[in-house]
Every structure is written in structure tokens, then in C-alpha cells.
C-alpha positions in Angstrom: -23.9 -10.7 45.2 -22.0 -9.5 42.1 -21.5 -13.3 41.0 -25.2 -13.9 41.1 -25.5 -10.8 39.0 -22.8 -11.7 36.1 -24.3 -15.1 36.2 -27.9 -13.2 35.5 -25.9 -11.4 32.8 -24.5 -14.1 31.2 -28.0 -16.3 31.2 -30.0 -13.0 29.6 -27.4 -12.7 26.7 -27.1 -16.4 26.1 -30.7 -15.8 25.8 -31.4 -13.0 24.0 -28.1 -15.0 21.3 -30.6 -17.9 20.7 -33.5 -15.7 20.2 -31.7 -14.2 17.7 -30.3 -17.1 15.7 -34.0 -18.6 15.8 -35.0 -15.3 13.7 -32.0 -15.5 11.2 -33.7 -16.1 7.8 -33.4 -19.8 6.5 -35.3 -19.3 3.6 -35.0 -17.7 -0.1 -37.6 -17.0 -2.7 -35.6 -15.6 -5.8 -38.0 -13.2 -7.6 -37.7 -11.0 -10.9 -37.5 -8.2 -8.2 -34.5 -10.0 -6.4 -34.1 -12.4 -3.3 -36.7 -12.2 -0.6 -35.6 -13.8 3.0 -37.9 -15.6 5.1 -37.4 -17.2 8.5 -39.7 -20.0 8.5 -40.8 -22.9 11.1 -40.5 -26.4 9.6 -43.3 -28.8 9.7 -41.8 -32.4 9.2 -43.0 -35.0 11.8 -47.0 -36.4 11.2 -47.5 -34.3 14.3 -46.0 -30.6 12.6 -47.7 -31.4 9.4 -51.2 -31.7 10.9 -51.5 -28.7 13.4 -49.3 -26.5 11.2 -50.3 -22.7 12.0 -53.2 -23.8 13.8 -54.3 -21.8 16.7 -52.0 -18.3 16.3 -53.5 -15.3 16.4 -50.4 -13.4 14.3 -47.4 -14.6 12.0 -44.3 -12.5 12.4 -43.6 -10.4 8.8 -41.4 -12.3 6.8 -41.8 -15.2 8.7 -43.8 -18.3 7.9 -44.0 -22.3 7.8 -42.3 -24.5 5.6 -44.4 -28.3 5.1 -41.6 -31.2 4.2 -44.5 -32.9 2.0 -41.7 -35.3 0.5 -43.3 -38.4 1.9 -46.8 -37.5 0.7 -49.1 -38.3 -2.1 -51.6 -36.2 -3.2 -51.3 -33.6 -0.5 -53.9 -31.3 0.5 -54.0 -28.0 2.8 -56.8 -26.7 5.0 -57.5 -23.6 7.0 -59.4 -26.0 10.1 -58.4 -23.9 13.3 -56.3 -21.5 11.6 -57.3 -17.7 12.7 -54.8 -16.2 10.4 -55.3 -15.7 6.4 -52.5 -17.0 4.7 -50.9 -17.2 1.6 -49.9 -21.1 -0.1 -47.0 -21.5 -1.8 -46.3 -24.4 -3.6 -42.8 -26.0 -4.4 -42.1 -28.9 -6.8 -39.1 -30.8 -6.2 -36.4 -28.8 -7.8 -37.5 -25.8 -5.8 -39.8 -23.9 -8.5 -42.7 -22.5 -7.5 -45.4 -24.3 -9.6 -48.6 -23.4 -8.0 -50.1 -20.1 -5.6 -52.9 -20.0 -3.8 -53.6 -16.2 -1.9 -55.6 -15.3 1.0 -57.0 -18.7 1.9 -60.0 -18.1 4.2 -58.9 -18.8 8.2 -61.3 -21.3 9.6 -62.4 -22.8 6.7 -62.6 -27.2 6.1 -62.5 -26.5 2.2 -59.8 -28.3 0.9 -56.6 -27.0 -1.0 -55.5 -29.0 -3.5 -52.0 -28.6 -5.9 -53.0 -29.3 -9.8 -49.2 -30.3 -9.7 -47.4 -32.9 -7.9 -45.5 -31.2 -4.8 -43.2 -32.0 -2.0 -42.9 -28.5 -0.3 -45.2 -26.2 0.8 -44.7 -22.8 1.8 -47.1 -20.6 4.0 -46.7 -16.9 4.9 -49.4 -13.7 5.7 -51.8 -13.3 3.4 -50.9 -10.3 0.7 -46.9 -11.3 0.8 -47.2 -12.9 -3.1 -48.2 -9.6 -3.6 -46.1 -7.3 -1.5 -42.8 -9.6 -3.1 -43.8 -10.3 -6.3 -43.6 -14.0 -5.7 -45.0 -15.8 -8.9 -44.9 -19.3 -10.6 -41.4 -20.6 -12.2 -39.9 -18.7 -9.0 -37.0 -20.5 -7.5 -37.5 -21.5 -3.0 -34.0 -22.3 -1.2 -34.6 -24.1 1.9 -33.1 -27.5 3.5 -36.0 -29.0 2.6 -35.4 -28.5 -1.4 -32.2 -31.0 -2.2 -30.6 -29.0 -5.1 -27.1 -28.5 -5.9 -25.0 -25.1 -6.2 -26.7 -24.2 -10.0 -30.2 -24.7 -8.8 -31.0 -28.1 -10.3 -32.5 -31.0 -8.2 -29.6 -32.7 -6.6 -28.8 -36.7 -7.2 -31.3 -37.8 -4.8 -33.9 -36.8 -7.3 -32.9 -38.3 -10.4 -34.3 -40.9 -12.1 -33.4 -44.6 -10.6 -31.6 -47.2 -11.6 -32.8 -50.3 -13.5 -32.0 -52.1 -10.0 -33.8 -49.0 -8.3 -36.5 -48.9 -10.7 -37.7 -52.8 -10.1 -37.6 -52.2 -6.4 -39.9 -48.9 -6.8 -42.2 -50.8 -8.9 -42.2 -53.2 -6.0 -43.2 -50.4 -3.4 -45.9 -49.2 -6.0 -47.6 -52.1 -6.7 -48.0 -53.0 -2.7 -49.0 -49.3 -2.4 -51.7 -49.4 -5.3 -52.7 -53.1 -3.7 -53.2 -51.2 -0.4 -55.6 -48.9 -2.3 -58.0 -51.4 -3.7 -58.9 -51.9 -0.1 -61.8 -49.0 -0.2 -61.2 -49.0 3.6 -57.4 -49.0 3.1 -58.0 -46.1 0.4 -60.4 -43.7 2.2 -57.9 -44.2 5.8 -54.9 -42.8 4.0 -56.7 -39.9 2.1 -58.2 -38.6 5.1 -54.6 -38.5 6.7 -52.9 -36.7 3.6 -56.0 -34.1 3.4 -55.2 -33.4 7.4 -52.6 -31.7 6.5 -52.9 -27.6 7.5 
């Protein structure tokens, strides 16, 4: 009898362990007022991107979800199925905040579109740009954001190669071929505006 207990013992602190990694905060939004921690989710896979936030009737404070948008073009956000009002940050590829949008309406098909080309975006509760401060020119640490130590966009960023630029020039001609098809075009828009 007192095995089966320890064992119970062990199980609920091994338990109550991973709980608490899972809210250790893995995100950092350096403001003029100082750091401010977030744990965030991360959407990554086609599947995470699309039903992002979708559904929940809260959001934790200081928690939120993190979009890898890396492999995107001309991303766009919705509010389709999310009950909770949220606040959009978006996150160029150096991690600085170039773009805010606050309180986006929950439930609503309208579609959110960056004036600025992105690869992360960032949503938390509604009224946290506010409560923190958070502006544009802010600086966003995450794994998502490949920088080095100073801050600056890390080597996998820079500018390619002469070899690397031909073969990019390659991929964006077949990608700009694809999107003279107007069936081709209008596929692949609807998928990058899915995104939550």
C-alpha cells in the first residue's frame, strides 16, 4: 500500500514539474519601460498556423501565440472562430517590432494585413500593447527570430551569395510562373489569408 502511494507521489510531482516548465516564459519584448516575459504557444506546422487561437474562451496573462510566418508571403491574420480579442504584433526578421494592430474584433472574417513584410507574428490579450508599453522599433526574442548575441539578424538572413542569388532567382521566377496561373494565384492567396 505505501508503494502504490509513493508511486502516486512521484507521478503528481513529475506532473505538476512539466506543468511548470510548460509556463516558464520563452518569450521577450524589450520595451523603453524594460523587458516584458511572455510564455507563448508556437504555431509552425500548416495545421498550427490555420486554427491558431481559434475556439478558447480565455488566454492566460502574459501568455500568448507566437506564428513562425517564415515560409509565407504576403501573410494575413483573421479573427474567424476566435472568441477572444486580441492584440497583433508584428515581427520583421531581425526581431523589431514593425507593425501593431490592438483589439482585433473576435469573430470577425476581416482580414489583417502587415504594410511591411513579416515572418513572425505575435498574439496576446487585447490591451497588453497598452498595459507594457509595447510599440514599433521594439525588439521580440523568441526561437523563432534567428539573431545573434547583439541583436542583429543572424547569418541565415544575410544577403546570398552570387551562387545563392542565381538559385533564388531560379525559385522566384517558378514561383512568379506559378502565379500567372489565375487559378494557381487565387489557390495560394486563399491559403496564406487562412492564417488566424
Amino acid at each position: 500500500m505505501s508503494k502504490f502511494i509513493k508511486m502516486c507521489l512521484a507521478v503528481m510531482l513529475i506532473a505538476s514539474c512539466s506543468k511548470q516548465d510548460e509556463n516558464n516564459p520563452n518569450l521577450t519584448i524589450t520595451t523603453d519601460n524594460g523587458e516584458v516575459l511572455y510564455t507563448v504557444e508556437e504555431a509552425q506546422t500548416p495545421a498550427e498556423l490555420e486554427k491558431g487561437l481559434m475556439f478558447r474562451e480565455t488566454l492566460a496573462a502574459d501568455s500568448g501565440m507566437i506564428f513562425d510566418l517564415s515560409g509565407v508571403t504576403n501573410a494575413a491574420m483573421w479573427m474567424k472562430n476566435t472568441k477572444i480579442p486580441l492584440d497583433m504584433v508584428f515581427i520583421d526578421q531581425d526581431g523589431v517590432i514593425s507593425w501593431i494592430y490592438e483589439n482585433a474584433e473576435p469573430e470577425s472574417t476581416n482580414f489583417i494585413i502587415p504594410p511591411f513584410p513579416v515572418t513572425t507574428v505575435l498574439e496576446i490579450n487585447a490591451g497588453d500593447v497598452q498595459k507594457h508599453g509595447i510599440k514599433v522599433g521594439d525588439t521580440v526574442k523568441h526561437k523563432f527570430i534567428k539573431t545573434t548575441e547583439d541583436g542583429t539578424a543572424s547569418d541565415e538572413t544575410a544577403a546570398p551569395t552570387e551562387d545563392e542569388g542565381s538559385e533564388e532567382t531560379s525559385d522566384a521566377e517558378d514561383t512568379a510562373q506559378a502565379e500567372d496561373t489565375p487559378e494557381k494565384a487565387s489557390e495560394e492567396s486563399k491559403t496564406e489569408a487562412m492564417v488566424e
